[in-house]
C-alpha positions in Angstrom: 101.9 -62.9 108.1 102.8 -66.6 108.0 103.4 -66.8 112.0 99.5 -66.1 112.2 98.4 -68.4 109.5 96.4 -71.5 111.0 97.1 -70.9 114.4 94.6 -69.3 117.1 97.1 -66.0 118.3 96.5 -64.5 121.8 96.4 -60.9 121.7 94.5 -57.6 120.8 93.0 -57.3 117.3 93.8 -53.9 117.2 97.4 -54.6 117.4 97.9 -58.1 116.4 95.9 -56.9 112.6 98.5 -53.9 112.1 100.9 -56.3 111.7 99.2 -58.4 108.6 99.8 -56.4 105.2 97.1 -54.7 103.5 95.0 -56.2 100.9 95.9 -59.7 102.4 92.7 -61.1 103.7 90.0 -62.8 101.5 87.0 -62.5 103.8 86.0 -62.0 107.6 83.5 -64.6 109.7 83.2 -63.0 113.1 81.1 -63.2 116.5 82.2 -59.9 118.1 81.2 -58.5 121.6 77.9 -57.6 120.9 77.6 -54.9 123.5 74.6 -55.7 125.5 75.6 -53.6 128.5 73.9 -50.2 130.4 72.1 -48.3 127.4 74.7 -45.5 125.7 74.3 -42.1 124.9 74.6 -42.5 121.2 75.3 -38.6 121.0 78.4 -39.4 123.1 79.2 -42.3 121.2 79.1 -40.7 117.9 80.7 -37.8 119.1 83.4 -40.0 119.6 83.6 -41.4 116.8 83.3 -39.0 114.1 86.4 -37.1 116.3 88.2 -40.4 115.6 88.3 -40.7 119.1 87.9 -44.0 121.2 84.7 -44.1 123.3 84.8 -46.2 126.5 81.2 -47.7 128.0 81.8 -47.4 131.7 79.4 -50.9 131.9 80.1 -54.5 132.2 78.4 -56.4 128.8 76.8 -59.8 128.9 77.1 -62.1 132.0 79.1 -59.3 133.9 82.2 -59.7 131.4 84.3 -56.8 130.7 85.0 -57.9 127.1 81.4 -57.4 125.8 81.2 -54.0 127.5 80.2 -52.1 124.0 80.6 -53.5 119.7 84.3 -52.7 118.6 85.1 -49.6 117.8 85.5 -47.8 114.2 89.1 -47.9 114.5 89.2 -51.7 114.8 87.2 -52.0 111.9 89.1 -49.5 109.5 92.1 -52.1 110.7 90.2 -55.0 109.3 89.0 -52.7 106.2 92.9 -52.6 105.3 94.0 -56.2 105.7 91.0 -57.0 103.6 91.1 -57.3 99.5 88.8 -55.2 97.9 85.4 -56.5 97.1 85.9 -59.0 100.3 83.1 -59.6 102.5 82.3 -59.6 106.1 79.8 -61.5 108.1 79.9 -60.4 111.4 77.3 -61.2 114.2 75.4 -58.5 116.1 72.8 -58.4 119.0 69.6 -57.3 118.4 69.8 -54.1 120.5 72.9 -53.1 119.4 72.9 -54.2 115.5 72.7 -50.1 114.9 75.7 -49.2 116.6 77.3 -52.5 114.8 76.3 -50.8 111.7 77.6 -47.6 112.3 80.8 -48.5 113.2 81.4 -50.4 110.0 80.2 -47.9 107.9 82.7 -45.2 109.2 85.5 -47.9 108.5 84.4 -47.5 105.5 82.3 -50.2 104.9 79.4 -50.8 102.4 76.4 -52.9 104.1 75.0 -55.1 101.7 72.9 -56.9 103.3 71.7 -58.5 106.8 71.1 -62.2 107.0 68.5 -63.3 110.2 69.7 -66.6 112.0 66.3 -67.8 113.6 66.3 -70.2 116.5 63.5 -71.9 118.6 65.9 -72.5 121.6 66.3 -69.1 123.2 64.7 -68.1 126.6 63.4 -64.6 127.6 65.1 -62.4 130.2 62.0 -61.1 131.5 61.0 -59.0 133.9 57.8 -59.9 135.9 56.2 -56.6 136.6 53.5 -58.1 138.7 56.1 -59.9 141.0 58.3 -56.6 141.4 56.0 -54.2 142.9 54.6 -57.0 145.3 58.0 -57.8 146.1 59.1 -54.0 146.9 56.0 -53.9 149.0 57.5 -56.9 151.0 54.6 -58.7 150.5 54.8 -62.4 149.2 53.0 -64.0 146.3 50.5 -66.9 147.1 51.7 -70.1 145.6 48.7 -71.2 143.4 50.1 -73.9 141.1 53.2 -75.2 139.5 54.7 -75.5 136.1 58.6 -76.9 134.9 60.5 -75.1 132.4 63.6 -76.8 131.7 66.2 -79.5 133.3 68.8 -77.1 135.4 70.3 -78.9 137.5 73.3 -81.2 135.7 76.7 -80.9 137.7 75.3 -79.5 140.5 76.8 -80.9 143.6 73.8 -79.5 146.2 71.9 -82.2 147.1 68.7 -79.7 147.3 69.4 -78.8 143.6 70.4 -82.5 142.5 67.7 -84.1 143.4 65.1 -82.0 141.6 64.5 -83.2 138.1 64.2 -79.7 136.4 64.1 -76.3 137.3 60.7 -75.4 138.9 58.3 -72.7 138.2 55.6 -71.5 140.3 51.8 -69.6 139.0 51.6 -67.1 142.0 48.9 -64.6 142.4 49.4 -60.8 142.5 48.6 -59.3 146.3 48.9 -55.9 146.2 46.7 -53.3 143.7 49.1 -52.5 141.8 50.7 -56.1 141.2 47.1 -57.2 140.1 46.7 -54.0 138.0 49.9 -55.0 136.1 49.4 -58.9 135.9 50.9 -60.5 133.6 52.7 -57.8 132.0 57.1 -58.0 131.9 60.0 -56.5 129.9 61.2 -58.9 127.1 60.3 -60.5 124.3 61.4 -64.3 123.6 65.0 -64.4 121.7 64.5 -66.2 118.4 67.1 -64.6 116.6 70.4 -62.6 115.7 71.5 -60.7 112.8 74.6 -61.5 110.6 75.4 -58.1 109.0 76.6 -58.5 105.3 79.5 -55.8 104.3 81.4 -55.5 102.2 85.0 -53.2 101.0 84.1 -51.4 98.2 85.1 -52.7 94.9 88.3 -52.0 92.5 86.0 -50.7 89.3 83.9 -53.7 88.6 82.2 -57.1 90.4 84.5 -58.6 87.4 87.5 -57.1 87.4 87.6 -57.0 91.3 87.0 -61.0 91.1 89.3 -60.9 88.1 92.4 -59.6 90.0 91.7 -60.7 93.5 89.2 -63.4 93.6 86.7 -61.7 95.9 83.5 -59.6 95.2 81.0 -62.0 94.8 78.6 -64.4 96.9 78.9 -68.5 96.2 76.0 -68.4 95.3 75.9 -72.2 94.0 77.8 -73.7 96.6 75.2 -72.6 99.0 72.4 -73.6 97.8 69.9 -75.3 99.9 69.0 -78.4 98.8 69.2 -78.9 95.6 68.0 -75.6 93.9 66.6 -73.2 96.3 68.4 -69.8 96.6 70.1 -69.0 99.4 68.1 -66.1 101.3 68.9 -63.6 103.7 67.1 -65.7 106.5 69.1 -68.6 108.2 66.0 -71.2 110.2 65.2 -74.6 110.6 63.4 -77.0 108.1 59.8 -78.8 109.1 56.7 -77.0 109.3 57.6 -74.5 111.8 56.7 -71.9 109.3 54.3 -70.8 107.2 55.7 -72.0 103.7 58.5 -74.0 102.6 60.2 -71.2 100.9 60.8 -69.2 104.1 63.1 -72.7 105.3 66.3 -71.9 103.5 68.7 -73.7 105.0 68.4 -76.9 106.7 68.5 -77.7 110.5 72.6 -78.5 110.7 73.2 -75.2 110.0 70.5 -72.9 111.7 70.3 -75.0 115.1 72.4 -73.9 118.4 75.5 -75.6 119.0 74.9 -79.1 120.3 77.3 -80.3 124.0 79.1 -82.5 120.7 79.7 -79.6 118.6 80.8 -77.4 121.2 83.0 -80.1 123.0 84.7 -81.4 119.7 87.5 -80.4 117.3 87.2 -79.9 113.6 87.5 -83.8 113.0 84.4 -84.6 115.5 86.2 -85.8 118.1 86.5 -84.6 121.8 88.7 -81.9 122.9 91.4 -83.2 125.2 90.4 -80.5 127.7 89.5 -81.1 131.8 85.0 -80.9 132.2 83.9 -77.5 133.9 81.3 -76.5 135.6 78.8 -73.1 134.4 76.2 -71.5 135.2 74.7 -71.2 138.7 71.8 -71.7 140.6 70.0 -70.2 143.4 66.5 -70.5 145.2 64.4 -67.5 144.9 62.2 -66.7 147.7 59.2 -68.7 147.0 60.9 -72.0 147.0 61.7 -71.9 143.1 65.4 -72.6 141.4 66.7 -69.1 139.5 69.5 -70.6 136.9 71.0 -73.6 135.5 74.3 -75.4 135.6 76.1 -76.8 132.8 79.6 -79.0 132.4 80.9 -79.0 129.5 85.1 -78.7 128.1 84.2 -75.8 125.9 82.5 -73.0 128.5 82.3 -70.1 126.6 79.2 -68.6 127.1 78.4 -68.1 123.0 79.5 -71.0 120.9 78.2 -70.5 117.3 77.1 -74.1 115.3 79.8 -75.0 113.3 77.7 -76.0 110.2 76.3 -72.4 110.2 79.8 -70.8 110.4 81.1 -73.4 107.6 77.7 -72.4 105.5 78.8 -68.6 106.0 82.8 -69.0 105.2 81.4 -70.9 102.0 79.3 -68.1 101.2 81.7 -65.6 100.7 85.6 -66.8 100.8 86.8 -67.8 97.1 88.5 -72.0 97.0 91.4 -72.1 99.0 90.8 -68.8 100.5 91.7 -66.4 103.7 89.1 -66.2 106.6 89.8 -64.1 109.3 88.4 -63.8 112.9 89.1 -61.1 114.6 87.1 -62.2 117.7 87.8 -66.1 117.7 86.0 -67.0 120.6 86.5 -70.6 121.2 87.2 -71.4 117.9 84.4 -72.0 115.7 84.9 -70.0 112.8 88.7 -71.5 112.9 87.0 -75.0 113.0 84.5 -74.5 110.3 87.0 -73.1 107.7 89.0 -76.2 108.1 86.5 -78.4 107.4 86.0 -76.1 104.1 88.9 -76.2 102.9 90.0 -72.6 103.5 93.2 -71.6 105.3 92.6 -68.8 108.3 93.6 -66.2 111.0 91.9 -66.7 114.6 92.7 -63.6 116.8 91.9 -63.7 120.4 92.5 -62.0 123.9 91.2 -64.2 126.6 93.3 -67.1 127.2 91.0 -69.4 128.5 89.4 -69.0 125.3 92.7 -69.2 123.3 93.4 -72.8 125.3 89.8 -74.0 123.5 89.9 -72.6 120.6 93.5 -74.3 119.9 92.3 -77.8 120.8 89.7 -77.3 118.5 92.3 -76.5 115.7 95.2 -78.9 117.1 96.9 -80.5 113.9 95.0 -78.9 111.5 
């Protein structure tokens, strides 16, 4: 147990979490895979499962990575289950497609679901199809150009001199040429990403909320030391402050927390200052057929693809790990759970398998 405490350790969760002892853990902050890969046969997949069997999605998950194939398995989560006190809670994050199968597979480790909490966003771009464009385009015929519009700067750390020179990534308003690309105008396959759940569960109690608390500190919400503002109760619904919604209420937290994590946040340790970590390039781009750029580029010290904000993974340790507590991350990513229970106060547990992740997370977490 100690060799793990306060360090980021490289390995599987599955086997690195059979080695903590049971009833050890005070609570769980996590960003697992979230699965957003070839659509399952949930038949197959619960089949699986309720077998106790392990089911394996033949698929590559988000941005082609094998890690994010499919959500962790039941058996992963009845390891967590064990290593965690009764009456401790987890927050884990989930995509919006797959935030069923999250559910399941925490509910057959036993967990109780106690709640979801909605982190809203105003940042997120749609992976949309353009139905109009793709029949035109498998009828080989080409859209007319009829005006432009920019969506957003894409080309930093590029070194094309094509793609370096243009100010932002361009967009072009083409016109549908064949019948059925003008039939289905305007019509595609996403909707806008605003959000992501947090799902709320919890191990069931030892008898009471206050004997469980009683005997091993956990059972409750911090209810108080997550207030917002002054007074206001913290809700189930994690947004940004200002009048971007209908009524004050609905703003329960304040922008720190419910933002995107900033180039600084990402890039930085848990005292704010810079990782001590070479610059690398992400992202790509290319130039679609009709003269427009397809991607973005991005350098940054800290290139994982899904960095949570650090004041919203502090606000959620706070939330739901007793002073001086346990947080454990199964699925550490680059760090930012680590980081955040650091600046909280709380000691923690940071499992994860890729090492170029591992490298990040622990400059984030260097002489903690």
């Amino acid at each position: 147990m100690q060799r793990y405490l306060n360090t980021i350790t490289q390995g599987d969760s599955y086997e690195v979490l059979k080695d903590l002892p049971e009833n050890s853990v005070d609570a769980v902050v996590t960003d697992p895979p979230y699965g957003l890969s070839k659509e399952p046969d949930i038949v197959e997949v619960l089949t699986h499962w309720l077998d106790d069997q392990e089911y394996k999605h033949l698929s590559k998950g988000f941005m082609g990575k094998d890690w994010d194939s499919f959500v962790p398995s039941p058996s992963l989560w009845r390891e967590v289950y064990r290593v965690l006190k009764p009456g401790g809670h987890v927050l884990c994050f989930a995509g919006t497609r797959t935030q069923d199968i999250m559910t399941i597979a925490l509910r057959l480790a036993g967990f109780e679901i106690r709640d979801v909490i909605e982190w809203l966003y105003l940042t997120g771009f749609p992976k949309n199809m353009d139905v109009s464009k793709q029949f035109d385009k498998l009828a080989g015929a080409e859209q007319e150009i009829i005006g432009v519009k920019y969506k957003r700067n894409g080309t930093n750390g590029t070194n094309n001199e094509i793609f370096r020179q243009a100010p932002r990534e361009t967009t072009y308003i083409t016109a549908p040429v064949t019948e059925l690309a003008r039939k289905w105008y305007g019509w595609g396959t996403a909707l806008k990403p605003a959000h992501e759940p947090i799902i709320l569960a919890r191990k069931p109690l030892e008898k009471t909320v206050c004997q469980t608390v009683e005997k091993y500190g956990t059972g409750a919400l911090n209810i108080d030391g997550c207030l917002v503002g002054e007074a206001r109760f913290p809700a189930n619904c994690v947004t940004t402050g200002g009048d971007q919604w209908y009524s004050e209420y609905f703003n329960v937290t304040a922008k720190e927390i419910s933002k995107k994590a900033s180039k600084a946040d990402r890039n930085s340790d848990w005292r704010g200052n810079v990782i001590d970590l070479p610059v690398k390039q992400a992202g790509s781009l290319k130039m679609r057929t009709d003269g427009s750029l397809d991607g973005y580029i991005t350098t940054n010290r800290n290139t994982h693809p899904t960095v949570k904000p650090t004041g919203l993974m502090a606000w959620l340790c706070r939330l739901i790990t007793p002073p001086g507590g346990l947080v454990l991350d199964p699925f550490a990513g680059s760090g930012s759970t680590a980081v955040a229970a650091i600046r909280e106060g709380f000691n923690f547990i940071a499992i994860e398998r890729e090492s170029d992740y591992v490298e990040i997370a622990k400059s984030r977490t260097t002489a903690a």
